[in-house]
C-alpha positions as CSV (number, residue, x, y, z in Angstrom):
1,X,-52.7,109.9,-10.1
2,X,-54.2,113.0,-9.4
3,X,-56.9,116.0,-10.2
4,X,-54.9,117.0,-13.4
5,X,-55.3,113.2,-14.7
6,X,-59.2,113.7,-15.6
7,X,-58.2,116.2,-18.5
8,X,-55.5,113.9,-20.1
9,X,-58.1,112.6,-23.2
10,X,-59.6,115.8,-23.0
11,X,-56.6,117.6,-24.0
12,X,-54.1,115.2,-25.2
13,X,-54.8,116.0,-28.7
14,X,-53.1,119.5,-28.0
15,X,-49.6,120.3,-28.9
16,X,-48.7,122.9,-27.0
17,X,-45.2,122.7,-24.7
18,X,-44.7,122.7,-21.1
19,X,-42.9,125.9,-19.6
20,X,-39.3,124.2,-18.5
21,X,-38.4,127.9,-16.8
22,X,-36.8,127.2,-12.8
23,X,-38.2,130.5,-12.5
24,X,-42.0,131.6,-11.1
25,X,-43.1,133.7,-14.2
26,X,-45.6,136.6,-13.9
27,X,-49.0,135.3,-12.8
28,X,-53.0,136.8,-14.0
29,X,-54.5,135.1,-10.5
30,X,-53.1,133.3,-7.7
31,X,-55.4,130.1,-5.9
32,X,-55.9,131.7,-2.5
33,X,-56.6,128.5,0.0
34,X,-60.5,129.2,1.7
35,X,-61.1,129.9,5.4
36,X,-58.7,131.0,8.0
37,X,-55.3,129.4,6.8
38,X,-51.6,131.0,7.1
39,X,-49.4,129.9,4.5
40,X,-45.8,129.7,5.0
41,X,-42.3,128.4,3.4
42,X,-40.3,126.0,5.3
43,X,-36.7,124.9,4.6
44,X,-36.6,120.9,4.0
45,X,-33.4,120.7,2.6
46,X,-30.1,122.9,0.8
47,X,-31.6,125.1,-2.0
48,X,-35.1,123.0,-1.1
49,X,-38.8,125.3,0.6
50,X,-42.2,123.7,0.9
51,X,-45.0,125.8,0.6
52,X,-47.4,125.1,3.3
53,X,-51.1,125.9,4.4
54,X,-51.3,125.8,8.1
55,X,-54.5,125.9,10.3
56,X,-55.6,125.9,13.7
57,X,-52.7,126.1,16.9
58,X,-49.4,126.9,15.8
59,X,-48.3,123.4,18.1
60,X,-50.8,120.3,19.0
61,X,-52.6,120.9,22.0
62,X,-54.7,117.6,22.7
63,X,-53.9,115.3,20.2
64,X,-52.1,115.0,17.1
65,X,-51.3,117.4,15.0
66,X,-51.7,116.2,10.6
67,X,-49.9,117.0,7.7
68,X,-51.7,116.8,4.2
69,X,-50.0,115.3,1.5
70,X,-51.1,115.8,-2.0
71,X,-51.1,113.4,-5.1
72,X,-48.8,114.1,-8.3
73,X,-49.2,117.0,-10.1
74,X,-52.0,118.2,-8.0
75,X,-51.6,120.9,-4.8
76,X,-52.0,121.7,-1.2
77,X,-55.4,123.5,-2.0
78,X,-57.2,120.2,-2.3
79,X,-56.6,119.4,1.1
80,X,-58.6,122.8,2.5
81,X,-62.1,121.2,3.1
82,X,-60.8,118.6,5.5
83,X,-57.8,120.3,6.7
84,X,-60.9,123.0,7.9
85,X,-63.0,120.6,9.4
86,X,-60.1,119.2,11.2
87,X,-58.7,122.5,12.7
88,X,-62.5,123.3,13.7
89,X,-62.1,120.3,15.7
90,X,-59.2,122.1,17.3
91,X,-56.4,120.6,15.6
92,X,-53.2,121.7,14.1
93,X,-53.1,120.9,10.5
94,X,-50.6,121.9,8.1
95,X,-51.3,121.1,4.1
96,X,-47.9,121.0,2.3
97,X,-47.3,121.6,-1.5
98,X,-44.3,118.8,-2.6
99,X,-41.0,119.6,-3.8
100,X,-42.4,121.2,-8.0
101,X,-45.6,121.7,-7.1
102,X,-47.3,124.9,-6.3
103,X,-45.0,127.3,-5.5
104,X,-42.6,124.9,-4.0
105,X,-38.9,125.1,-4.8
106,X,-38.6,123.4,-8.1
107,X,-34.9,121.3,-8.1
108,X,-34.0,119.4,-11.4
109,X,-33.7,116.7,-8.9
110,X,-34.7,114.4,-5.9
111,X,-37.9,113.4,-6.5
112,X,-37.8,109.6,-6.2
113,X,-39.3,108.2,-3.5
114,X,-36.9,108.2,-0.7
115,X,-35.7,111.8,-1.1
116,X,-39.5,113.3,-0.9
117,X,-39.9,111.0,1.8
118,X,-37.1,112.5,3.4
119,X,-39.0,116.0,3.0
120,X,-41.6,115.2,5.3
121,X,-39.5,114.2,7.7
122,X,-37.7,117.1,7.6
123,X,-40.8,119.3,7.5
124,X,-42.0,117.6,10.5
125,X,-38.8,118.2,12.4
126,X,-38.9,121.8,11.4
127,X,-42.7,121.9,12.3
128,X,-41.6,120.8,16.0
129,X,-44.7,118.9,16.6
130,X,-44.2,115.2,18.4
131,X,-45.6,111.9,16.0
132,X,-48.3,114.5,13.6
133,X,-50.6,111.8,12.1
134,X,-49.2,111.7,8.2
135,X,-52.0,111.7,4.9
136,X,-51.4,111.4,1.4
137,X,-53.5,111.4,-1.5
138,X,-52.8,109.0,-4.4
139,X,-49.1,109.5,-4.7
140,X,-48.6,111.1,-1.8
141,X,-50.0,108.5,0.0
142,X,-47.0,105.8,-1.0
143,X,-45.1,109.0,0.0
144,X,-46.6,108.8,3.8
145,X,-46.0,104.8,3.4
146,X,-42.2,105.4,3.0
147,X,-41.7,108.6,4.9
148,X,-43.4,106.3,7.9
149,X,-41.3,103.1,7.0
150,X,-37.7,105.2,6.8
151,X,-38.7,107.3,10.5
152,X,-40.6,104.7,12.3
153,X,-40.0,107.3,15.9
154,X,-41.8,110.2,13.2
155,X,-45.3,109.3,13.2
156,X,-48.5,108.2,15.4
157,X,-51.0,107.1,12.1
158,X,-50.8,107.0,8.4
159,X,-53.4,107.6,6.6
160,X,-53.3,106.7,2.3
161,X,-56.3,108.5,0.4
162,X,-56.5,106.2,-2.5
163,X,-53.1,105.5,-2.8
164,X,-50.3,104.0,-0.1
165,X,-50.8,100.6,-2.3
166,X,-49.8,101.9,-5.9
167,X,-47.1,99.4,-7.4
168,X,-46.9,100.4,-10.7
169,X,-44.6,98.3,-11.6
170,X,-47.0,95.0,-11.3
171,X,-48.7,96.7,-14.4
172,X,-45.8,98.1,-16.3
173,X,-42.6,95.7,-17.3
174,X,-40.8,98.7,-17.9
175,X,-40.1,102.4,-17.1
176,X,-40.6,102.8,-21.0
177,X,-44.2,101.3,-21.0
178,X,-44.9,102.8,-18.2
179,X,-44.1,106.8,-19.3
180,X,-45.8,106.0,-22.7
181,X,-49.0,105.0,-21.5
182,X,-49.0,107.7,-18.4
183,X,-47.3,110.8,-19.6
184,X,-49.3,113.7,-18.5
185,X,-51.3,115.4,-21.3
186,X,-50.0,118.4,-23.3
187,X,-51.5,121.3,-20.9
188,X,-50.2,124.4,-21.2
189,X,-51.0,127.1,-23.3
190,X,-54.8,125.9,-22.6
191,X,-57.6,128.7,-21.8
192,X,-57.9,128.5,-18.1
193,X,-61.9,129.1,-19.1
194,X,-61.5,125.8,-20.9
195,X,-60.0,123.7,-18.1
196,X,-62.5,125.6,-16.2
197,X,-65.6,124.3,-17.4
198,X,-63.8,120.4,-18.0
199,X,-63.5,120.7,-14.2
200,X,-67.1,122.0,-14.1
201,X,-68.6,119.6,-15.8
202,X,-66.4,116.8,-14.9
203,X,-66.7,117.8,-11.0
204,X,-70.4,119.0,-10.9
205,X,-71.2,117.1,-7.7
206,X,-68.5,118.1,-5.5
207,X,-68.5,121.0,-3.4
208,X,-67.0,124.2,-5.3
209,X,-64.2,124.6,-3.2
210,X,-63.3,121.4,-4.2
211,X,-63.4,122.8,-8.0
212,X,-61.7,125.9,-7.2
213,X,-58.9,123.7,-5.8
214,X,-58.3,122.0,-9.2
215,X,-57.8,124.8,-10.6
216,X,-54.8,125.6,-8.6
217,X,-52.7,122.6,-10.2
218,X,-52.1,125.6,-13.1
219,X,-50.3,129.0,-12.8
220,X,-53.2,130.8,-15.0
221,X,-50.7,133.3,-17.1
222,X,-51.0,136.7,-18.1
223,X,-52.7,136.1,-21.3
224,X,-55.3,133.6,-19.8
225,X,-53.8,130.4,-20.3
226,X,-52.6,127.9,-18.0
227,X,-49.3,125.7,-17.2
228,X,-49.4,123.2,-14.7
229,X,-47.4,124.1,-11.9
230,X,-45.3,120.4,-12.2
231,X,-43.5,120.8,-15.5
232,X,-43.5,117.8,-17.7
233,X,-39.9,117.0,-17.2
234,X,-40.5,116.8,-13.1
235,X,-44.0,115.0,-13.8
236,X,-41.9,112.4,-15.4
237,X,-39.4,112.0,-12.5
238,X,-42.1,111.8,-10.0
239,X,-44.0,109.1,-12.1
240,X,-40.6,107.3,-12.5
241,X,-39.9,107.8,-8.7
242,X,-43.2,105.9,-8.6
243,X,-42.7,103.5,-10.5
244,X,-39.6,102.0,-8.8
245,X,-41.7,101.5,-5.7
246,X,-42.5,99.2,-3.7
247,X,-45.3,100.1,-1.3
248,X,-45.8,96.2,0.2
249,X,-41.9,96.4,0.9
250,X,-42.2,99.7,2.7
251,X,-45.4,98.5,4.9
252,X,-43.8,95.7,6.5
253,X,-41.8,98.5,8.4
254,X,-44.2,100.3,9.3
255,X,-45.9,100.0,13.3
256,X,-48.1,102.2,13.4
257,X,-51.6,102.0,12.7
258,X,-52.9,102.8,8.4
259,X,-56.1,103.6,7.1
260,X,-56.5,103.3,3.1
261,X,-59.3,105.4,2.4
262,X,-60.2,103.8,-1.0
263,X,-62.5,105.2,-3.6
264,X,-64.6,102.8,-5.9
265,X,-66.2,103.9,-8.9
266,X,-68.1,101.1,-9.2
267,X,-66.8,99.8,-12.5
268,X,-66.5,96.0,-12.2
269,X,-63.0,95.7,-13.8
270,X,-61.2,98.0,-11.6
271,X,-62.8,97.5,-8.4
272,X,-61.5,93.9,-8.5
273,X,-58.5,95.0,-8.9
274,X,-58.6,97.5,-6.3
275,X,-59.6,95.2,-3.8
276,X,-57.0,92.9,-4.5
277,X,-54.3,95.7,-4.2
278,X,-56.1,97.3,-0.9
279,X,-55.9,93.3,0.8
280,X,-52.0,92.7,0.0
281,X,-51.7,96.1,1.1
282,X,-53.8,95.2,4.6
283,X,-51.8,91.7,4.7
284,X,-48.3,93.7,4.5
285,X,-48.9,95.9,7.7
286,X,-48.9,95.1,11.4
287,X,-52.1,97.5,12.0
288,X,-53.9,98.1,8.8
289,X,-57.7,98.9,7.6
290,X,-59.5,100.0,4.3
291,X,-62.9,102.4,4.4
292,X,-64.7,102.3,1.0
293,X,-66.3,105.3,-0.5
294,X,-68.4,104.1,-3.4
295,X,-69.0,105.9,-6.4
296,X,-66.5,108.5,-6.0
297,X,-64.0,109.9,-7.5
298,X,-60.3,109.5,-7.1
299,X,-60.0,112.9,-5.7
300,X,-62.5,111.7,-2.5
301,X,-61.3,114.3,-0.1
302,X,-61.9,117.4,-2.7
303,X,-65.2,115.4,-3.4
304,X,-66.7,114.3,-0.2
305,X,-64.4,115.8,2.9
306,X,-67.2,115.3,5.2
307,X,-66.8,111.7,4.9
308,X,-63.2,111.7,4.6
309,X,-62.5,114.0,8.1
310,X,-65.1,111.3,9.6
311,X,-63.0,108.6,8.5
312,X,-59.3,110.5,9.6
313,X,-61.2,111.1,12.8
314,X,-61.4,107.5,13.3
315,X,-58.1,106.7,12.3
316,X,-57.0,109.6,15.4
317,X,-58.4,107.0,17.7
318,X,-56.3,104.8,17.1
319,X,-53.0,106.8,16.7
320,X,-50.1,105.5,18.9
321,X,-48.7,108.5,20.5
């Protein structure tokens, strides 16, 4: 589902526990985003602040403005290659970090699929900006599927980064099959120079700011460890938020145009299935269209944001303002 994903066999075998604290603790480094970004807290709802990196105009000038969503248990960070190269285009662009990620406000609730929908919306009304083209990675992209499906007056585009089509409960019967087989690996309490050099050598063609962003899934403690930012417990309501989804349902609400940026490893197996998912997905919308990136990895934009901004800039074409 995410960046944090790739170190699940890696580090399953561990036994350490999550931090369950509501609390930011004491930090040894902070993930600073790269370039010339502003980062900001907005109010989405009671007791509720988003964490946001914003680039280029304050307000849209010529053209839509975008808003970055992330994938589950991953950050706003990942987003900073594209969300440059779309601000050096002279957009607004404002990468957000979900309701228990980052340094987001961290509820014990509210993170099935309608309420972090209802989020965006809100972040959007409290950005001011008039139908932002919306983006999600992975997760965040069925998020930009139902945010755009609930506020169909919100948006001009959506765009879905491997994700927008996950149904998760065509694979899993049950909630309880699905948590066993996808419950997040055992994390913290990790070196952070151990993660480090998984995501070097697991990441060694992309561009280091793509790295660097990985990183910033963890708070890296005091004594040099790490904790993922999404505890367990909230990793588990997301996935179950998830699960209950039904993307397909969602689309046939939505009227405006969707790319599905889709990444394809290249493994026989689950390329088929892919493509099967990615064409119910395109029969279920008014307006929709799939760009392929083979042999890349499920974190594309982090991996290859030249390619991605290309294809978002083609998807701005086509935006219904």
């Amino acid at each position: 589902m995410s960046a944090i994903c790739g170190v699940r066999e890696t580090l399953r075998a561990r036994g350490d526990e999550e931090r369950s604290t509501d609390t930011l603790p004491a930090m040894g480094a902070i993930a600073k985003p790269v370039g010339d970004a502003r980062v900001q807290r907005l109010t989405v709802a009671d007791g509720v602040d988003l964490e946001v990196i914003r680039r280029g105009p304050e307000h849209p000038i010529d053209g839509p403005g975008w808003v970055l969503l992330h994938g589950l248990s991953s950050n706003a960070m990942m987003w900073d290659q594209v969300g440059s190269r779309l601000a050096a285009q002279g957009s607004s662009v404002v990468a957000v970090n979900q309701r228990g990620h980052g340094r987001s406000s961290k509820p014990e609730h509210g993170y099935e699929m309608a309420t972090v929908a209802d989020d965006l919306a809100s972040l959007i009304a409290s950005l001011g900006w008039d139908r932002p083209i919306i983006v999600g990675q992975s997760w965040g992209g069925n998020v930009v599927i139902e945010t755009a499906a609930r506020h169909r007056d919100l948006v001009s585009a959506v765009g879905c980064v491997d994700g927008g089509f996950i149904r998760l409960g065509d694979r899993f019967e049950s909630w309880e099959a699905c948590a066993e087989v996808l419950a997040p690996p055992m994390i913290a309490g990790t070196p952070a120079s151990e993660v480090r050099g998984w995501i070097e050598r697991s990441a060694a063609d992309w561009p280091p700011e793509g790295r660097e962003a990985t990183m910033a899934n963890f708070e890296i403690r005091a004594d040099g460890t790490v904790a993922p930012w999404l505890t367990r417990e909230r990793h588990m309501s997301v996935l179950r938020g998830l699960w209950e989804h039904d993307p397909m349902a969602a689309m046939a609400a939505v009227d405006v145009p969707i790319s599905f940026l889709v990444a394809d490893s290249g493994e026989a197996a689950w390329s088929r299935s892919r493509h099967a998912a990615v064409e119910t997905a395109i029969a279920a919308s008014a307006d929709a269209d799939a760009v392929w990136f083979p042999g890349a990895h499920h974190d594309v934009h982090a991996q290859r944001p030249d390619d991605v901004t290309s294809a978002l800039l083609a998807l701005a074409a086509r935006a219904r303002m």
